[in-house]
C-alpha positions in Angstrom: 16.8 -14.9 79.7 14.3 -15.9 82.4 15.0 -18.3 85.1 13.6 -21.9 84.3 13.6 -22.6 88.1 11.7 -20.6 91.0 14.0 -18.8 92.9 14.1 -18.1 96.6 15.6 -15.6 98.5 17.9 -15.8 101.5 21.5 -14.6 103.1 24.8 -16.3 102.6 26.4 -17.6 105.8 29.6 -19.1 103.6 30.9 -20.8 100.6 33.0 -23.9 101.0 35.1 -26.3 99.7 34.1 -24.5 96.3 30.9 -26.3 95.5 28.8 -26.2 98.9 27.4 -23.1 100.5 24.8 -22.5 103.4 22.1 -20.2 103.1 20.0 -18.4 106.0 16.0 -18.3 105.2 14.0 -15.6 106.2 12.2 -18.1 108.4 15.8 -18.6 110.2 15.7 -21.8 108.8 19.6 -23.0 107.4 20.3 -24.8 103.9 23.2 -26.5 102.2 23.0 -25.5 98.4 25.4 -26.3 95.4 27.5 -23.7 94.2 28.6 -24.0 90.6 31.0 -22.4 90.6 35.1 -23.8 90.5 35.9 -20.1 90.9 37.5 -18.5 94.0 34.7 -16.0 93.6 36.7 -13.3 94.9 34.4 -10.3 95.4 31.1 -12.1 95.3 31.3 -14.5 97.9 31.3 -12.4 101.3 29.2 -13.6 104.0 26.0 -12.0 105.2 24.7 -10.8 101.5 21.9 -11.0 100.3 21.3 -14.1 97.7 19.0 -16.2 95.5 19.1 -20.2 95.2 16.9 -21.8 92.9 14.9 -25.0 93.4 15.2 -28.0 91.2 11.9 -29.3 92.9 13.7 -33.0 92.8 13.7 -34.1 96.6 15.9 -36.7 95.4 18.8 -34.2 94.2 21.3 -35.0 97.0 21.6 -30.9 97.1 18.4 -29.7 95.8 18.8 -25.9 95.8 21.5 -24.0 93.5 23.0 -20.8 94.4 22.2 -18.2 91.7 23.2 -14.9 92.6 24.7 -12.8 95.1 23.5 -8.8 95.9 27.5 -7.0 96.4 25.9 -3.6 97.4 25.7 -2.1 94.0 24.5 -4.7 91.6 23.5 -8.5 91.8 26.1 -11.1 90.6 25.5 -14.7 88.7 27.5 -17.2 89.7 26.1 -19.8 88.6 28.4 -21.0 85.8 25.7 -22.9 83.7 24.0 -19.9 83.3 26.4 -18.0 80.6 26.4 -19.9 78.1 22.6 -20.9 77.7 22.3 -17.5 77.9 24.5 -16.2 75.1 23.2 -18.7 72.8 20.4 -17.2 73.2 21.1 -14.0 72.6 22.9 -14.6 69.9 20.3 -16.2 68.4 17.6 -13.1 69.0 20.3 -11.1 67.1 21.5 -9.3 70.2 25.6 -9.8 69.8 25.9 -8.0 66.1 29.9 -9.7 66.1 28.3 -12.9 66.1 25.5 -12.4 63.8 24.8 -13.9 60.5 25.5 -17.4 60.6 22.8 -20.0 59.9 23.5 -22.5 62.9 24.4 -22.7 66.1 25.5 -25.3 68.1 26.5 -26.2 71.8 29.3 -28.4 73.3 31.0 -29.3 69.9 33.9 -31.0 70.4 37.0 -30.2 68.5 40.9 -29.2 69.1 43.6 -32.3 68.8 42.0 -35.0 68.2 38.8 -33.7 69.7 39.2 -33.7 73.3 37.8 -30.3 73.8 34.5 -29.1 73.3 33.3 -25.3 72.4 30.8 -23.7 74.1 29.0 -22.2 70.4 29.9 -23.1 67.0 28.5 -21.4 64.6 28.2 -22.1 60.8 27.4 -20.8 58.0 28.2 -23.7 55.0 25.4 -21.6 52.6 27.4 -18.9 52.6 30.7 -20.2 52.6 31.8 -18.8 55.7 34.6 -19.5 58.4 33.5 -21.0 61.0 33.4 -19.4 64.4 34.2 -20.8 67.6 33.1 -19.5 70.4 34.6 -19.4 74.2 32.7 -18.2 77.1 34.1 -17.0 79.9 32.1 -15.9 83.4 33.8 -12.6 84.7 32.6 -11.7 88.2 35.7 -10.7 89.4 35.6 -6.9 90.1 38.8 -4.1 90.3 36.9 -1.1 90.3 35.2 0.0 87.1 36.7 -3.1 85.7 35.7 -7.2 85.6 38.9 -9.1 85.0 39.4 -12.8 84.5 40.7 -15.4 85.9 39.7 -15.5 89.5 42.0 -18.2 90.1 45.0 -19.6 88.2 43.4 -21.9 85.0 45.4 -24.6 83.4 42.1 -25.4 81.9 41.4 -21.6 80.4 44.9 -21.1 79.2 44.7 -24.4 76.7 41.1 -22.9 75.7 43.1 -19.7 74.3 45.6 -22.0 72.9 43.3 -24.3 70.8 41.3 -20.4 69.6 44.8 -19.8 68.1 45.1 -22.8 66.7 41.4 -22.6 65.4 42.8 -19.0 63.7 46.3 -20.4 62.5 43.5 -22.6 60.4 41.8 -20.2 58.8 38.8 -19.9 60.9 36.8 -17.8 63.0 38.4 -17.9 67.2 36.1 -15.5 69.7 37.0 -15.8 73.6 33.6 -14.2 75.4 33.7 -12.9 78.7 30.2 -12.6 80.1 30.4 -10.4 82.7 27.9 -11.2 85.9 27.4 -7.7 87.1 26.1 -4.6 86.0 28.2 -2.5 88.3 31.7 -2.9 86.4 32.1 -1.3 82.8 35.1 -2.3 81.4 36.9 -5.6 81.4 40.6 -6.7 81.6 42.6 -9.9 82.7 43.6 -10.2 85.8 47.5 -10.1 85.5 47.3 -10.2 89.3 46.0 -13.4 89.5 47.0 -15.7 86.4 50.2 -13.9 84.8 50.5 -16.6 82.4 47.0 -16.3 81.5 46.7 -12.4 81.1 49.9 -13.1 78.6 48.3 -15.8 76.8 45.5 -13.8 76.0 47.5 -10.9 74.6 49.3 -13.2 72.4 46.4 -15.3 71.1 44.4 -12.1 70.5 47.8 -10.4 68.7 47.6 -13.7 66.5 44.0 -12.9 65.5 42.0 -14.4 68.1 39.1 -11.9 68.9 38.2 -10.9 72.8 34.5 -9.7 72.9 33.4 -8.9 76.9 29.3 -8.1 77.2 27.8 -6.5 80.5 25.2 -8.4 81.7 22.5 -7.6 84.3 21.1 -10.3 86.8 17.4 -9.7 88.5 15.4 -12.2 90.1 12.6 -11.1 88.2 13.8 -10.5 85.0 16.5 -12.9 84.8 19.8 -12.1 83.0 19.6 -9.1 80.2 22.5 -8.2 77.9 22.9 -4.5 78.4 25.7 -4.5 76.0 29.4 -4.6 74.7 32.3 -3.4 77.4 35.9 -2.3 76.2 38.7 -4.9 76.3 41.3 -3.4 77.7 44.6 -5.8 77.2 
């Protein structure tokens, strides 16, 4: 998946109050950008690294330029949250993710759960072939502990009742996939991180126990190539 806006290179001075973050240009020249990102991004946020921001070319955006990625030494990291989830769709849909593969629709931002409140990230269908279902949650993993990725970052009321409704979506008799996309190249294996969110590392046990399936893809961000999918990385509960 390519980049829809032009990127432009620069070095990160600091992230703050989790959605700003100034930028040095190489002509010395100093930016405020959005950072989408609620994430404590923990291990991708250290000052004087090398970044990308892209430009939304709309001079009346109050912040015009988006942080995209960060370079961490050994690999570049997305953490721009929007990103994942266009970006799965897509591969899904080139036939890239064989686990989610065969269904005849897809669609984004469904809402369901009690008495739809919540909305998926993918749905896919397949009523042709009589099917279940299959809802899928993404999750962005940039979070690093050595060869792993691990998620949460921070503690997440909001991602705990995510795994909560995918049970509930099972309990149902259909199809519930959490999906961490992991941002960076540079970690091979993915976990949660008990350290940070006990509650929901044991969640996620428990949920996938019940039948809810936990699929974690490597992914590999370039400004010139954009974001490729260079494949599926152990769970490791």
């Amino acid at each position: 998946m390519r980049f829809d806006l032009p990127l432009q290179e620069g070095v990160l001075i600091r992230r703050y109050k989790r959605f700003l973050a100034d930028v040095r240009l190489p002509d010395g020249s100093e930016l405020t950008v959005h950072c989408p990102n609620s994430g404590a991004m923990t291990s991708c946020s250290e000052p004087g690294r090398p970044v990308f921001i892209s430009d939304s070319q709309n001079p009346k955006r109050k912040l015009r330029f988006t942080l995209e990625m960060i370079h961490m030494g050994d690999a570049w990291v997305g953490v721009n949250t929007a990103n994942p989830n266009r970006a799965v769709a897509g591969f899904i849909e080139g036939g890239q993710i064989p686990e989610l593969s065969g269904y005849e629709t897809l669609r984004r931002e469904v809402k369901y759960g009690r008495e739809g409140r919540s909305r998926i990230d993918i749905l896919l269908e397949d009523e042709k072939n009589a099917q279940p279902r299959c809802f899928v949650e993404i999750k962005n993993s940039t979070l690093r502990s050595g060869e792993h990725a691990a998620f949460p970052d921070a503690v997440t009321t909001r991602g705990l009742k995510h795994l909560e409704e995918l049970e509930e979506v099972v309990a149902n008799g259909e199809r519930g996939v959490i999906f961490f996309f992991v941002g960076r190249e540079d970690c091979l294996r993915m976990r949660p991180a008990d350290e940070v969110d006990p509650a929901y590392a044991e969640a996620l046990r428990r949920v996938v126990a019940s039948g809810v399936e936990a699929l974690a893809y490597r992914m590999s961000f370039d400004p010139q190539h954009g974001i490729r999918l260079l494949g599926r990385a152990p769970v490791d509960l």
